[in-house]
N, CA, C and O atoms as a Maestro MAE file, in Angstrom:
{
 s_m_m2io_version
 :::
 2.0.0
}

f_m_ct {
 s_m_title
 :::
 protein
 m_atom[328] {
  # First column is atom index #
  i_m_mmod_type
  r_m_x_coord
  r_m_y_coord
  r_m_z_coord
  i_m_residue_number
  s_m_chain_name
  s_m_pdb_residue_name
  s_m_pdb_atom_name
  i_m_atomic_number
  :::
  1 25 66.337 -30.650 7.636 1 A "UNK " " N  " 7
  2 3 65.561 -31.868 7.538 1 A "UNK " " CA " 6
  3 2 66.365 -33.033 8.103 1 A "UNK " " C  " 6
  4 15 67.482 -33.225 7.622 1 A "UNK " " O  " 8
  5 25 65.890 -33.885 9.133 2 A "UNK " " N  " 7
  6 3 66.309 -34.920 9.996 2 A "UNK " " CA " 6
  7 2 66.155 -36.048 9.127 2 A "UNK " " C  " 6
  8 15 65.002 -36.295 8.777 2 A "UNK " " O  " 8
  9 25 67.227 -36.904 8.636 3 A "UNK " " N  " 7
  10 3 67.416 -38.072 7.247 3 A "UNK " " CA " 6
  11 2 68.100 -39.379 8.883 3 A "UNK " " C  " 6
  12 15 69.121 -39.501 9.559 3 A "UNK " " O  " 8
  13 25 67.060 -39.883 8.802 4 A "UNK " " N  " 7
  14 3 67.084 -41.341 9.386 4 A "UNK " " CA " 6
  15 2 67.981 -42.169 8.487 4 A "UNK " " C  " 6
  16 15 67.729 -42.486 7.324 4 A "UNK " " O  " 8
  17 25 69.193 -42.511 9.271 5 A "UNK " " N  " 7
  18 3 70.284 -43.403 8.669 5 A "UNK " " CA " 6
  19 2 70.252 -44.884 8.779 5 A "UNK " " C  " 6
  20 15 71.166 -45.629 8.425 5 A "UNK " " O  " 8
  21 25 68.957 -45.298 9.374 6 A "UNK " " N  " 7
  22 3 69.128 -46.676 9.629 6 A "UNK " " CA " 6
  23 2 67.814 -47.267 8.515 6 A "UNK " " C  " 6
  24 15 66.604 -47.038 8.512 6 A "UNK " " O  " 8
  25 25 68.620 -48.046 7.690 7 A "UNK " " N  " 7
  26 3 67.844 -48.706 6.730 7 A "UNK " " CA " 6
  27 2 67.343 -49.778 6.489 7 A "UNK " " C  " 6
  28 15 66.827 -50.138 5.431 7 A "UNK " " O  " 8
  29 25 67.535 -50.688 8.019 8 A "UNK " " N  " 7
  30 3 66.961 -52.179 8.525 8 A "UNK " " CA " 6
  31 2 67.090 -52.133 9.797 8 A "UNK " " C  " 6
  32 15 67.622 -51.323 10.557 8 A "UNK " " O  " 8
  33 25 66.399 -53.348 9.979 9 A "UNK " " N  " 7
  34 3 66.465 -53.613 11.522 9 A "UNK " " CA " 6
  35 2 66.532 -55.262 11.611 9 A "UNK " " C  " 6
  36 15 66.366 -55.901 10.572 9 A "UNK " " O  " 8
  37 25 66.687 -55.695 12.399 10 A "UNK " " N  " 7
  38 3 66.419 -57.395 12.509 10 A "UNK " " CA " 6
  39 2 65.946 -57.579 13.799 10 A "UNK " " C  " 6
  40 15 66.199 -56.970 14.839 10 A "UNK " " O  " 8
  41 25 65.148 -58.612 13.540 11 A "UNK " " N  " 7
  42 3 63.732 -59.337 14.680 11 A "UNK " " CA " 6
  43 2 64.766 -59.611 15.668 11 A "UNK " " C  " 6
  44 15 65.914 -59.847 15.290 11 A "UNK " " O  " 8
  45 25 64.421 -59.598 17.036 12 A "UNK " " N  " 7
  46 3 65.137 -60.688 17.577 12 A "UNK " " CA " 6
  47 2 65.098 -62.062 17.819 12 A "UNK " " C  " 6
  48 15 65.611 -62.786 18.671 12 A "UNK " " O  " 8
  49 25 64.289 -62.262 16.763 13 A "UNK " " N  " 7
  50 3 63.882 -63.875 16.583 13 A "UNK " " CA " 6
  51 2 65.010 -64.367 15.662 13 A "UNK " " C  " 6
  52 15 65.574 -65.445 15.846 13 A "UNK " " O  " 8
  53 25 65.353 -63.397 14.516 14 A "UNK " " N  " 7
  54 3 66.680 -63.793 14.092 14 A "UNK " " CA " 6
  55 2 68.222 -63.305 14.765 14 A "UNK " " C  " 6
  56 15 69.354 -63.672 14.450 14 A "UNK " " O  " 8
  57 25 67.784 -62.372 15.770 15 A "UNK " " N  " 7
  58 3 69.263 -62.171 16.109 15 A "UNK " " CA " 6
  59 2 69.896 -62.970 17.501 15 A "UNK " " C  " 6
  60 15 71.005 -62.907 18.031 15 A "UNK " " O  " 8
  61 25 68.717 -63.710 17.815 16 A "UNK " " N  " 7
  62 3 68.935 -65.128 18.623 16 A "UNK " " CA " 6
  63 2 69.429 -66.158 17.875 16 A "UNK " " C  " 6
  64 15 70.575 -66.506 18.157 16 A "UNK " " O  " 8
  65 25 68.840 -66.763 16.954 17 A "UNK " " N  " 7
  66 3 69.226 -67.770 15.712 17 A "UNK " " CA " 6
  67 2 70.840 -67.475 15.434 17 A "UNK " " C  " 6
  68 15 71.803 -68.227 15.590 17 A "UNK " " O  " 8
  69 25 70.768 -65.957 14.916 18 A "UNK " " N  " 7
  70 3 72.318 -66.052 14.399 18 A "UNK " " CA " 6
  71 2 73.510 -65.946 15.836 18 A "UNK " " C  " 6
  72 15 74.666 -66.369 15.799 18 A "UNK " " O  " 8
  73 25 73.086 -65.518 16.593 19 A "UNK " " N  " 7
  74 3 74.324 -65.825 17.751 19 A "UNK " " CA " 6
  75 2 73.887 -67.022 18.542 19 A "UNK " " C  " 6
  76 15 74.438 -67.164 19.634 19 A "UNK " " O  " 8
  77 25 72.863 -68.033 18.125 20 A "UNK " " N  " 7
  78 3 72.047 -69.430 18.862 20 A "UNK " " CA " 6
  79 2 72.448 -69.065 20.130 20 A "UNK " " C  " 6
  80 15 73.609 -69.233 20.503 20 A "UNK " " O  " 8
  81 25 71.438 -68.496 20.950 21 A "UNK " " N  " 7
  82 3 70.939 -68.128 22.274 21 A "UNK " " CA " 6
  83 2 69.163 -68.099 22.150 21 A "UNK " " C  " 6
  84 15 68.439 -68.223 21.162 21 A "UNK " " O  " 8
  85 25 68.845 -67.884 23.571 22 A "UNK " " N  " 7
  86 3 66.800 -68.047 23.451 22 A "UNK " " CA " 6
  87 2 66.869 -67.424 23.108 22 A "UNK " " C  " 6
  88 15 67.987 -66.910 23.132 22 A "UNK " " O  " 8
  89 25 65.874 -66.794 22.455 23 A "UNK " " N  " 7
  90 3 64.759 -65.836 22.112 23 A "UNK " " CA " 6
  91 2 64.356 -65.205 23.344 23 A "UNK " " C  " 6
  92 15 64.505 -63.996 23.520 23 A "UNK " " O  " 8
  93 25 63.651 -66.279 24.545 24 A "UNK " " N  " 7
  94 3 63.554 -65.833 26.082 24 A "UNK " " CA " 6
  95 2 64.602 -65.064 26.748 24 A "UNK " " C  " 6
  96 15 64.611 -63.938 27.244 24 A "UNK " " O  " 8
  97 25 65.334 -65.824 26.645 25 A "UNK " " N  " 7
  98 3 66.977 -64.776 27.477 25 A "UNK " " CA " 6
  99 2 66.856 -63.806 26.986 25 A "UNK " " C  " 6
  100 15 66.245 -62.812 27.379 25 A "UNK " " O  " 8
  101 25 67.652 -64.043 25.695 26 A "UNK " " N  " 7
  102 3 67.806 -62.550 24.651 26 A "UNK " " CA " 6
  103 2 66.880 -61.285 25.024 26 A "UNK " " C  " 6
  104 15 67.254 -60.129 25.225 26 A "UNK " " O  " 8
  105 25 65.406 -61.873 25.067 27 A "UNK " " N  " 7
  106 3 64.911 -60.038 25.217 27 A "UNK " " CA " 6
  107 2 65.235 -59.904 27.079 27 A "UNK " " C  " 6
  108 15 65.213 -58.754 27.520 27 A "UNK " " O  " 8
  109 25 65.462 -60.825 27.888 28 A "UNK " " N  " 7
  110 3 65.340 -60.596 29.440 28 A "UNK " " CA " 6
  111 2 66.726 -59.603 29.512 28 A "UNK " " C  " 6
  112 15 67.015 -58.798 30.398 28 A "UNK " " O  " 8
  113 25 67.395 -59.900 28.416 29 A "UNK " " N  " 7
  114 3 68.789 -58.980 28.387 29 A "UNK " " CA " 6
  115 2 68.310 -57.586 27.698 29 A "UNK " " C  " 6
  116 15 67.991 -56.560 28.300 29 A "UNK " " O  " 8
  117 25 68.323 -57.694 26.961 30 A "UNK " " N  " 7
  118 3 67.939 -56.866 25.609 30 A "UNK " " CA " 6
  119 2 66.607 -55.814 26.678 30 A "UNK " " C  " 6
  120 15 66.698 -54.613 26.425 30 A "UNK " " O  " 8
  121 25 65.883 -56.045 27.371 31 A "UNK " " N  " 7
  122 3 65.474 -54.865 28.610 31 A "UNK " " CA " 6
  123 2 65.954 -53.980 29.112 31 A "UNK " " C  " 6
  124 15 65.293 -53.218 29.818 31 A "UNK " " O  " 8
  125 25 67.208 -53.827 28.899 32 A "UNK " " N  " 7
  126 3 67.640 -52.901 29.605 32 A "UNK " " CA " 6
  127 2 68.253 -52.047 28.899 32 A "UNK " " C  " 6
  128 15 68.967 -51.216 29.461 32 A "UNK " " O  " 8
  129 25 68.098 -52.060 27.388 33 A "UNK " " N  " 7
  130 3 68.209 -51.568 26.593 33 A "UNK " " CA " 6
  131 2 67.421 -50.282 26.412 33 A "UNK " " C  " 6
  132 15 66.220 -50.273 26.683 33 A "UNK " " O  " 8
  133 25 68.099 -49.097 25.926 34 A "UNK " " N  " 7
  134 3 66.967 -47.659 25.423 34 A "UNK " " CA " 6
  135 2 67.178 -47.820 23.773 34 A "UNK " " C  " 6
  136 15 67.791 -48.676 23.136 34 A "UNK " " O  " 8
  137 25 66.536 -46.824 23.408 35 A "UNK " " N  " 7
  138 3 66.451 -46.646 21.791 35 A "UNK " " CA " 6
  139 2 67.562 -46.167 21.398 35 A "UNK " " C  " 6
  140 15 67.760 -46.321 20.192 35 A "UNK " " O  " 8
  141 25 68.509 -45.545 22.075 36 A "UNK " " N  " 7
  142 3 69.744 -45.416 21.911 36 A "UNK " " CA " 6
  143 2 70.791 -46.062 22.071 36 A "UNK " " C  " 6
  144 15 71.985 -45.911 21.812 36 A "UNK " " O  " 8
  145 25 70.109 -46.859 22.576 37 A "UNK " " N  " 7
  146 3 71.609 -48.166 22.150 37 A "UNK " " CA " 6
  147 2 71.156 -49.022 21.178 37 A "UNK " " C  " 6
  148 15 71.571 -50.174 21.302 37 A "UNK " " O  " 8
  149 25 70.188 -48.736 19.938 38 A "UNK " " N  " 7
  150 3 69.790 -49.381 19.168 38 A "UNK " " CA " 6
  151 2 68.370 -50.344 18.854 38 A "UNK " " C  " 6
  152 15 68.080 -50.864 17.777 38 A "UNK " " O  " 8
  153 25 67.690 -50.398 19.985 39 A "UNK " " N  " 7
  154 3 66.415 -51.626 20.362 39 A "UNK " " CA " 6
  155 2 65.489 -50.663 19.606 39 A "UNK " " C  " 6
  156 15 65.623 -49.440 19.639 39 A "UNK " " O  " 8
  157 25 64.778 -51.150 19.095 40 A "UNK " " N  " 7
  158 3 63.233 -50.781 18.249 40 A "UNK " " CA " 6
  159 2 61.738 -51.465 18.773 40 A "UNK " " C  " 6
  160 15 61.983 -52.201 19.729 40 A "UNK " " O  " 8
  161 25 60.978 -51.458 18.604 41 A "UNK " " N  " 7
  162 3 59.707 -52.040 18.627 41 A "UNK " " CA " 6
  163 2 58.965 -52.056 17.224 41 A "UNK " " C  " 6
  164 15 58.710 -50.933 16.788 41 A "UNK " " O  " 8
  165 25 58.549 -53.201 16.391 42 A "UNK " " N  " 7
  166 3 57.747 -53.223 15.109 42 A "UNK " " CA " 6
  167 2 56.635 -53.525 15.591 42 A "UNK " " C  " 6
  168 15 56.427 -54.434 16.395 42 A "UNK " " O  " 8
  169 25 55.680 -52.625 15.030 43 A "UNK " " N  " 7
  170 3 54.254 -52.983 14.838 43 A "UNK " " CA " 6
  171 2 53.539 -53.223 13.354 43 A "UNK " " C  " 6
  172 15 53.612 -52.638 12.273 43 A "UNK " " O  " 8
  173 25 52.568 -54.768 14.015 44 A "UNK " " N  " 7
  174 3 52.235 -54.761 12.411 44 A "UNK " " CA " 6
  175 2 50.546 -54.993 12.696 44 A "UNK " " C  " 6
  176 15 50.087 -54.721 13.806 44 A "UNK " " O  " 8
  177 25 50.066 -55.281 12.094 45 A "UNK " " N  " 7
  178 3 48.727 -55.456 11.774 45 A "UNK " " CA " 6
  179 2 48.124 -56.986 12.857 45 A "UNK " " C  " 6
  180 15 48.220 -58.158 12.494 45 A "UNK " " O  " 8
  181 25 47.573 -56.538 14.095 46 A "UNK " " N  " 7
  182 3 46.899 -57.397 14.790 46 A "UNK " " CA " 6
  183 2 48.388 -58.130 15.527 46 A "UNK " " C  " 6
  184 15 48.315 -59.299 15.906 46 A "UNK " " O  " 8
  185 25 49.195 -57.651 15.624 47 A "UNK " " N  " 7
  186 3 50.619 -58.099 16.662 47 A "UNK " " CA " 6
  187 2 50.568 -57.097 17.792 47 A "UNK " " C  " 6
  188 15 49.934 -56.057 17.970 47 A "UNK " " O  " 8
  189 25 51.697 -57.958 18.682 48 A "UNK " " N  " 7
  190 3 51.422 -57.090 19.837 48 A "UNK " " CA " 6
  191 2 52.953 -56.668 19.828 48 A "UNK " " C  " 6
  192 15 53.341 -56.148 20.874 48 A "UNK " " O  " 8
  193 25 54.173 -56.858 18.485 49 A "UNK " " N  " 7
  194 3 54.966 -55.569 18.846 49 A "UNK " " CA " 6
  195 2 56.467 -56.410 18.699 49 A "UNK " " C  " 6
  196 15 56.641 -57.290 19.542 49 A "UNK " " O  " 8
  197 25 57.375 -56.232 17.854 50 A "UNK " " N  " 7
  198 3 58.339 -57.372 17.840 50 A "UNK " " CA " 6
  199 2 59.569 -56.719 18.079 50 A "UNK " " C  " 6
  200 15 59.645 -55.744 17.331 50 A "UNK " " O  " 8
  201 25 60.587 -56.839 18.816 51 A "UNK " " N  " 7
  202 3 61.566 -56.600 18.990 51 A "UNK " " CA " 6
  203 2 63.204 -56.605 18.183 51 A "UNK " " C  " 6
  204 15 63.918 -57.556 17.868 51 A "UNK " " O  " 8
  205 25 63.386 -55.251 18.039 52 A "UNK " " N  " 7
  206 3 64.061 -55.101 16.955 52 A "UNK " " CA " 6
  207 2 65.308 -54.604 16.866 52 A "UNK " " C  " 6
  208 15 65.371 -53.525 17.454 52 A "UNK " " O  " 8
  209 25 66.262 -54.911 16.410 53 A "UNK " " N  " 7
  210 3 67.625 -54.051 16.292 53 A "UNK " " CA " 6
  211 2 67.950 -53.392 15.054 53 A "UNK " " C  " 6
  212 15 67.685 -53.553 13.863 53 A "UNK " " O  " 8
  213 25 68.633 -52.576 15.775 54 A "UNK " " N  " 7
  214 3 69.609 -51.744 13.926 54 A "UNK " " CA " 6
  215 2 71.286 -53.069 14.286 54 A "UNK " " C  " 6
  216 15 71.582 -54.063 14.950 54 A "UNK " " O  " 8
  217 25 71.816 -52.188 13.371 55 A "UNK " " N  " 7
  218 3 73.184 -52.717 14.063 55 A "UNK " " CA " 6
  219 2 73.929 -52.299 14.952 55 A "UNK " " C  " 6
  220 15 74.737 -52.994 15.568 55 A "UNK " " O  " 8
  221 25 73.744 -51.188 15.097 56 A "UNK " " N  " 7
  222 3 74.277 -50.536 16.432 56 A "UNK " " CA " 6
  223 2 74.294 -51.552 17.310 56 A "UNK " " C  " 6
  224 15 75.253 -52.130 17.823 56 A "UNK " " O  " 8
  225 25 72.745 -51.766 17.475 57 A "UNK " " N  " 7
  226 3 72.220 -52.561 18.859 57 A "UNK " " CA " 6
  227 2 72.592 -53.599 19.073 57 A "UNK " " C  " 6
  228 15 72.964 -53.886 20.210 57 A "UNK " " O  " 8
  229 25 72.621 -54.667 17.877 58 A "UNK " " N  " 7
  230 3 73.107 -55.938 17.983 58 A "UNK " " CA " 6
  231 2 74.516 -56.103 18.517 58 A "UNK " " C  " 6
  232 15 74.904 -57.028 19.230 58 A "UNK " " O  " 8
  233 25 75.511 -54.668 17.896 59 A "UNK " " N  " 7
  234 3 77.160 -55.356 18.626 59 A "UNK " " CA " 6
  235 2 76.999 -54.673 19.838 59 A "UNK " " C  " 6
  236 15 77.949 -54.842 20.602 59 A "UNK " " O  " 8
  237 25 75.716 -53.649 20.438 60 A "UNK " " N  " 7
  238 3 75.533 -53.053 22.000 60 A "UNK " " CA " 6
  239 2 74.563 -54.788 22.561 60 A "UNK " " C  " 6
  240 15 75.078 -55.268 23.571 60 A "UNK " " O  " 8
  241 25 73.748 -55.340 22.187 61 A "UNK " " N  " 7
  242 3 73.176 -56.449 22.816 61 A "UNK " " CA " 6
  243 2 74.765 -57.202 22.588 61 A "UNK " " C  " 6
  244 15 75.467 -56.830 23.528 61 A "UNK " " O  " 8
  245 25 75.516 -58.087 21.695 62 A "UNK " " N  " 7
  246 3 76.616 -58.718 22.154 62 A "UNK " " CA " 6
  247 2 77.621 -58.341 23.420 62 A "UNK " " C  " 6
  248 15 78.059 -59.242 24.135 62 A "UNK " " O  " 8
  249 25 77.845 -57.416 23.572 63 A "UNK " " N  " 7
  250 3 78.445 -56.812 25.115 63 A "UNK " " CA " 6
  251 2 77.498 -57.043 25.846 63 A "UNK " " C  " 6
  252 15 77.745 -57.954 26.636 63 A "UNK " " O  " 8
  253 25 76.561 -56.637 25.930 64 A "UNK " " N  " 7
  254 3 75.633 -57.241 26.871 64 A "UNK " " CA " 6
  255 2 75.597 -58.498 27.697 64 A "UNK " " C  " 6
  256 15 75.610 -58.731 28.905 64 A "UNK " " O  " 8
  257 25 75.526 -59.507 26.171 65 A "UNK " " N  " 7
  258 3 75.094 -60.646 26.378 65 A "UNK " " CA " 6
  259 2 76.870 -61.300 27.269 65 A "UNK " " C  " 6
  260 15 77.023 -62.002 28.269 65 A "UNK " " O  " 8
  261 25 77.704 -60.781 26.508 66 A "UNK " " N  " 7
  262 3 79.118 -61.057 27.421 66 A "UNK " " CA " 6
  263 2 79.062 -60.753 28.886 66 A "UNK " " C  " 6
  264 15 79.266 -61.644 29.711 66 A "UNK " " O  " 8
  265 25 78.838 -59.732 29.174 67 A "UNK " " N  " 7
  266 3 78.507 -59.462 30.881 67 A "UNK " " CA " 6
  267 2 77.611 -59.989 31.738 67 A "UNK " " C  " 6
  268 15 77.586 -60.121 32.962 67 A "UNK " " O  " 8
  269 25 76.651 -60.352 30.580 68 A "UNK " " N  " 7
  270 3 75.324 -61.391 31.562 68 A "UNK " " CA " 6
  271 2 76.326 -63.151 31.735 68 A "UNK " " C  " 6
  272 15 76.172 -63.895 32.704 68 A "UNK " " O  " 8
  273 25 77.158 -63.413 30.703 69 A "UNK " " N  " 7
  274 3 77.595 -64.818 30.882 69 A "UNK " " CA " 6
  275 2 78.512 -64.639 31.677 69 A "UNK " " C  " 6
  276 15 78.530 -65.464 32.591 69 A "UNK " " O  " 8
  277 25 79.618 -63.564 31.703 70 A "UNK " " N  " 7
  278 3 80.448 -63.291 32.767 70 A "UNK " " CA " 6
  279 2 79.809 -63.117 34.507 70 A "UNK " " C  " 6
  280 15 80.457 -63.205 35.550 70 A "UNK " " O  " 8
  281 25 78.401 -62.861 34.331 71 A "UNK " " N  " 7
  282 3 78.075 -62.835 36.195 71 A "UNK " " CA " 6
  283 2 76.186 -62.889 35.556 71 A "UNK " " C  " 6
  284 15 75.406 -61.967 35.314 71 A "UNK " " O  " 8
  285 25 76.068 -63.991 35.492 72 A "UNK " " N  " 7
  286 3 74.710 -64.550 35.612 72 A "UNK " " CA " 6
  287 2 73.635 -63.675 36.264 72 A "UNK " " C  " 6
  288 15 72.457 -63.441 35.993 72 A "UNK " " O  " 8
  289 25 74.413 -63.311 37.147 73 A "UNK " " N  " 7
  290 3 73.580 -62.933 38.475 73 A "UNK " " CA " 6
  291 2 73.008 -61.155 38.271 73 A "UNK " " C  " 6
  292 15 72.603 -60.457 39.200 73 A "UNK " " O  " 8
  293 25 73.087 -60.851 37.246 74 A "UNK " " N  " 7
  294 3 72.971 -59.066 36.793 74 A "UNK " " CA " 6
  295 2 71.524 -59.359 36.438 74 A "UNK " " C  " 6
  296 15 70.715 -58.680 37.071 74 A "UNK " " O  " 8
  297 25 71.086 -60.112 35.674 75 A "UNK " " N  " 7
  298 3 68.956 -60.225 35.595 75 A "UNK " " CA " 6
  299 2 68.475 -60.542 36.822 75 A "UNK " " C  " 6
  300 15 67.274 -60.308 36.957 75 A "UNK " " O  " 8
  301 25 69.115 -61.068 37.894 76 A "UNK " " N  " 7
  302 3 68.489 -61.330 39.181 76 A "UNK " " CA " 6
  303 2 68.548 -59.783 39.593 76 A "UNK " " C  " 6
  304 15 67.442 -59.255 39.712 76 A "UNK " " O  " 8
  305 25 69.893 -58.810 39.876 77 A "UNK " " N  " 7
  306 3 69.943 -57.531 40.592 77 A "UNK " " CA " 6
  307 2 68.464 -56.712 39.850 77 A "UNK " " C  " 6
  308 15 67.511 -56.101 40.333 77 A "UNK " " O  " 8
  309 25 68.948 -57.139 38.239 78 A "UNK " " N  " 7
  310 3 68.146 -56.004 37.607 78 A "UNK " " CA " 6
  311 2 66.752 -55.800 38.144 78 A "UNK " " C  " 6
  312 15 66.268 -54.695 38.390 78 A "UNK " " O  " 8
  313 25 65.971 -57.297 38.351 79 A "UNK " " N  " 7
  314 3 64.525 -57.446 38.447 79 A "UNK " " CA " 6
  315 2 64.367 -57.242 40.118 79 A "UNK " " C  " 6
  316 15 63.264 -57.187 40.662 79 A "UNK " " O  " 8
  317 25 65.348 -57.163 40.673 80 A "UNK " " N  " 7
  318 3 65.005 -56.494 41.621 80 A "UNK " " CA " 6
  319 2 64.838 -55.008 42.284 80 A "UNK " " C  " 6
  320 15 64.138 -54.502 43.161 80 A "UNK " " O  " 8
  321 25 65.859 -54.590 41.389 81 A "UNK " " N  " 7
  322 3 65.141 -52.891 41.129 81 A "UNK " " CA " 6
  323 2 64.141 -52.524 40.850 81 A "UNK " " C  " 6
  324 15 63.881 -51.431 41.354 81 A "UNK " " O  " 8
  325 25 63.474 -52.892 40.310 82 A "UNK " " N  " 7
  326 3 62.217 -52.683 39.506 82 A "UNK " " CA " 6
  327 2 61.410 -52.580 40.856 82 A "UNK " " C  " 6
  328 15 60.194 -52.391 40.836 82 A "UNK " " O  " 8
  :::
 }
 m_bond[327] {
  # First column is bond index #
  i_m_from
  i_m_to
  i_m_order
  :::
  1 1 2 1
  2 2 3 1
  3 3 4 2
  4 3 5 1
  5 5 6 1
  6 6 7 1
  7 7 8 2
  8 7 9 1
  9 9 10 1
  10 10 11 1
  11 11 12 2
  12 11 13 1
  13 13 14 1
  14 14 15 1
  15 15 16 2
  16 15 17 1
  17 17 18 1
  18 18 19 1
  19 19 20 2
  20 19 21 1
  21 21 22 1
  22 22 23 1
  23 23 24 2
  24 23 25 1
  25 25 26 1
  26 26 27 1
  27 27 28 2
  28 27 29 1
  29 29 30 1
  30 30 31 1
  31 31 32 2
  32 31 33 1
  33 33 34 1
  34 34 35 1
  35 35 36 2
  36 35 37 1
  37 37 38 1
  38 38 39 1
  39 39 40 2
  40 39 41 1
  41 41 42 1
  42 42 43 1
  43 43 44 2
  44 43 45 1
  45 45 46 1
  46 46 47 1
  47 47 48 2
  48 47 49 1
  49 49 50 1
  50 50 51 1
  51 51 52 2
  52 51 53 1
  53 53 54 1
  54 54 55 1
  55 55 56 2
  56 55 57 1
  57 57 58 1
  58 58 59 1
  59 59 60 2
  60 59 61 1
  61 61 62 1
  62 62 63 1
  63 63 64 2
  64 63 65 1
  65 65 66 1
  66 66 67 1
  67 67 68 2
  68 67 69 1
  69 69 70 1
  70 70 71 1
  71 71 72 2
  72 71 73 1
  73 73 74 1
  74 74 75 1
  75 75 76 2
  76 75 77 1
  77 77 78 1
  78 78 79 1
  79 79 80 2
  80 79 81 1
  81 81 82 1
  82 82 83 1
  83 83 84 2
  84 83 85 1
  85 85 86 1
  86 86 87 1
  87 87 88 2
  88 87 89 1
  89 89 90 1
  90 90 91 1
  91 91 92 2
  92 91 93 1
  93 93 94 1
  94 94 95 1
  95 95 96 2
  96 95 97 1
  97 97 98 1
  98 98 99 1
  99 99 100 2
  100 99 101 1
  101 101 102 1
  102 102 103 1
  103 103 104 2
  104 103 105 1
  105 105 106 1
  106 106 107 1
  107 107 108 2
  108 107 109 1
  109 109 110 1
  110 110 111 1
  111 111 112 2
  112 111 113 1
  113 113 114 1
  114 114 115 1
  115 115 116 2
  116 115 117 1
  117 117 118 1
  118 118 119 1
  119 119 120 2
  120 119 121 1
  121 121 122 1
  122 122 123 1
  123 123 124 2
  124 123 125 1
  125 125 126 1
  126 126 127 1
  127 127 128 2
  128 127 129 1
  129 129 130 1
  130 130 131 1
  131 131 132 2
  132 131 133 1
  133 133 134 1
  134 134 135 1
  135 135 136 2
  136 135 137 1
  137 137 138 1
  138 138 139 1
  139 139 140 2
  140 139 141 1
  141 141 142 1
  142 142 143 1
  143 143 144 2
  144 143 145 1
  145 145 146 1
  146 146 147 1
  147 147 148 2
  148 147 149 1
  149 149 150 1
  150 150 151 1
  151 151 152 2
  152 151 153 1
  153 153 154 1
  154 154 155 1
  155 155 156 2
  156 155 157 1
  157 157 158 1
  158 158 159 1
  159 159 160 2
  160 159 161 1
  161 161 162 1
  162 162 163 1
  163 163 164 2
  164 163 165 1
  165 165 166 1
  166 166 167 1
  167 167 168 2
  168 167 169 1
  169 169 170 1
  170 170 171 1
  171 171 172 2
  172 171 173 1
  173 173 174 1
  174 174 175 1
  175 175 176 2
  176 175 177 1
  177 177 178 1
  178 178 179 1
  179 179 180 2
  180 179 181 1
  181 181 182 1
  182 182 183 1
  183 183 184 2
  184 183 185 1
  185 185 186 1
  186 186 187 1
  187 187 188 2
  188 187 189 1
  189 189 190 1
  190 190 191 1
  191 191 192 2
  192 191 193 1
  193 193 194 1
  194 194 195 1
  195 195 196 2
  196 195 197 1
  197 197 198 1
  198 198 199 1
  199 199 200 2
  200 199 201 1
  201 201 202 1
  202 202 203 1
  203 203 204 2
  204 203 205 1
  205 205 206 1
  206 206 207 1
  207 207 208 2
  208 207 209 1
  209 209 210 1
  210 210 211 1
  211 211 212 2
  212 211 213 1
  213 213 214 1
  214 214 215 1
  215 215 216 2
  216 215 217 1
  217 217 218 1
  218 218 219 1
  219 219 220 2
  220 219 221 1
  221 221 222 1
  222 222 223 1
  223 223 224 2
  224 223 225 1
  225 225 226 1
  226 226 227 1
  227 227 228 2
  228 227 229 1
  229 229 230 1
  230 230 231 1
  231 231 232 2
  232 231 233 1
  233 233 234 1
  234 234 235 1
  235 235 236 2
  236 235 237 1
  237 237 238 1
  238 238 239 1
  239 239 240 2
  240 239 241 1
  241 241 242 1
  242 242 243 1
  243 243 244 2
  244 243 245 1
  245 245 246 1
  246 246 247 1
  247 247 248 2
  248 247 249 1
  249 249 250 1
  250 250 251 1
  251 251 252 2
  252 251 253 1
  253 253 254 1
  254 254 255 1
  255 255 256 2
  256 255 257 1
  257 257 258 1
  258 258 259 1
  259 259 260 2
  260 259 261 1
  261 261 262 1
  262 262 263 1
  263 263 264 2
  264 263 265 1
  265 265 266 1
  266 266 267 1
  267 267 268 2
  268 267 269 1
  269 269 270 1
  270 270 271 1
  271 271 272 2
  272 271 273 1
  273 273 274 1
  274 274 275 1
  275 275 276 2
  276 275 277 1
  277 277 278 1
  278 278 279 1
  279 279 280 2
  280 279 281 1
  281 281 282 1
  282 282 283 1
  283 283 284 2
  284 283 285 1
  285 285 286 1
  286 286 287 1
  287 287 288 2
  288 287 289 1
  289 289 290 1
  290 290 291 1
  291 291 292 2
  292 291 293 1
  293 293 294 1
  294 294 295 1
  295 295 296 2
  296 295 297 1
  297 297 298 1
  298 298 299 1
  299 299 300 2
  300 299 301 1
  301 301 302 1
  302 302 303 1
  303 303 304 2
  304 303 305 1
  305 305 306 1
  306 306 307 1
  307 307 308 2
  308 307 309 1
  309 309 310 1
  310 310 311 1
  311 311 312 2
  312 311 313 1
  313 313 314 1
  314 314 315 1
  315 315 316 2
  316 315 317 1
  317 317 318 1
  318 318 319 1
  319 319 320 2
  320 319 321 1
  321 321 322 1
  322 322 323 1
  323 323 324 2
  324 323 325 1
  325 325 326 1
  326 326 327 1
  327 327 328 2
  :::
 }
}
């Protein structure tokens, strides 16, 4: 039997607040994220879906967010892959 170890998650509406960065940036980063580096999706009743971390994710989004301030220019490459 498979026992799910993660027993919260946090919005990224608060995990912008607590490191004060957008909300906007934050998820333009936080995209390139899989479920294995921690990112979730909540669904609730008549929402269209809120973006979520364990903790894993949050100290994998802080590296993140260090490499995006170290070269700005990595959401420009990214969106051009696409």
């Amino acid at each position: 039997m498979h026992v799910n170890k993660v027993h919260h998650v946090t919005t990224i509406r608060r995990v912008a607040q607590d490191l004060g960065e957008s909300e906007d940036w934050l998820a333009e980063v936080a995209n390139e994220m899989e479920i294995e580096d921690g990112v979730i999706w909540v669904y609730g009743v008549g929402e269209g879906g809120v973006m979520a971390f364990t903790d894993f994710g949050i100290e994998n989004l802080v590296e993140l967010i260090k490499m995006h301030k170290d070269d700005p220019t990595l959401l420009k490459r990214w969106y051009r892959q696409e």
